[in-house]
N, C-alpha and C positions, 0 to 999 in steps of 0.2 A: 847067271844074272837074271836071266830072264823067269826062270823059278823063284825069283827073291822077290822080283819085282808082282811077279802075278801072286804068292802069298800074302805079301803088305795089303795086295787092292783085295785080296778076301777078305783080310779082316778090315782093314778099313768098312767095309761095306757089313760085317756083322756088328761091326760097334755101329753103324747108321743105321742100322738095324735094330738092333737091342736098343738105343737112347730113343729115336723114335717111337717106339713101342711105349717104352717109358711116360714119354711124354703126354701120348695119347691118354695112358691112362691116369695123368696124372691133370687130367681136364684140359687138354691140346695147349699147357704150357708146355713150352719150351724155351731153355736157359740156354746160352751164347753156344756151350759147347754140343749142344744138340743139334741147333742149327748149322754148323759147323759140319757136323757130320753128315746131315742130309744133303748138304750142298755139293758132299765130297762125296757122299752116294750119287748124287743124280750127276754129278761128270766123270764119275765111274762107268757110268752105265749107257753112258752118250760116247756112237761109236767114231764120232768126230773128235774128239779129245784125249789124250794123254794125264792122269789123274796125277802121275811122275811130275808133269810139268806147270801143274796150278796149285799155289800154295793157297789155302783159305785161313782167313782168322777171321774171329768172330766179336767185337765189343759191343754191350748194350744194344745187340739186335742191330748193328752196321756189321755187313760184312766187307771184308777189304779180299779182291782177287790179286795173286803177283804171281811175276811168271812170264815163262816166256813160251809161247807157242807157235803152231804152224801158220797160223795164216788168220786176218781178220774175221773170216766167216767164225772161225777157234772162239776168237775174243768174244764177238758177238752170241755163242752158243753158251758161252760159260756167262757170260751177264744175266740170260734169259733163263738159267737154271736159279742159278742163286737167285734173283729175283723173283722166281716162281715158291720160293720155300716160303711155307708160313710164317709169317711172325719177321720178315725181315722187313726192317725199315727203309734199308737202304741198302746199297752197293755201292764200293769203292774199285773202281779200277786199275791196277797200277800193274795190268798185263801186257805184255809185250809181243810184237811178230818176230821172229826168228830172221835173225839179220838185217832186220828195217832199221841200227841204231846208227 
């Protein structure tokens, strides 16, 4: 399982990789599903986060988080990513703490 799960986050992270690159040279647009991926690269790559447990989607440069994670500092680090990605207008939160319902 644990082999499954670390292959998914490779390639997630070469597809955030390759759309980015794209992007870059395509004059720093970038289309929903670009951002999409950097969002899911940069909480791949944040060792406070589980990439398993935040869903991203992406419309019209809104990205929306779900999901449920460890703990609010979680929520708080995943808001600060996405927010950090170019081109995003906005964030929607709709993450959750692990047993807080």
């Amino acid at each position: 399982m644990d082999q499954a799960v670390d292959k998914a986050e490779k390639k997630i992270e070469a597809a955030g990789d390759a759309l980015s690159d794209k992007a870059v040279k395509a004059g720093d647009y970038m289309d929903d599903s670009a951002i999409t991926a950097k969002v899911k690269a940069g909480i791949l790559g944040d060792q406070l986060l589980k990439v398993t447990q935040i869903n991203v989607t992406t419309k019209d440069g809104v990205v929306n988080l779900s999901g449920v994670v460890d703990s609010q500092q979680g929520i708080d680090r995943a808001l600060e990513i996405a927010r950090s990605v170019e081109h995003v207008k906005s964030v929607g939160n709709n993450l959750e703490v692990k047993g807080a319902r």
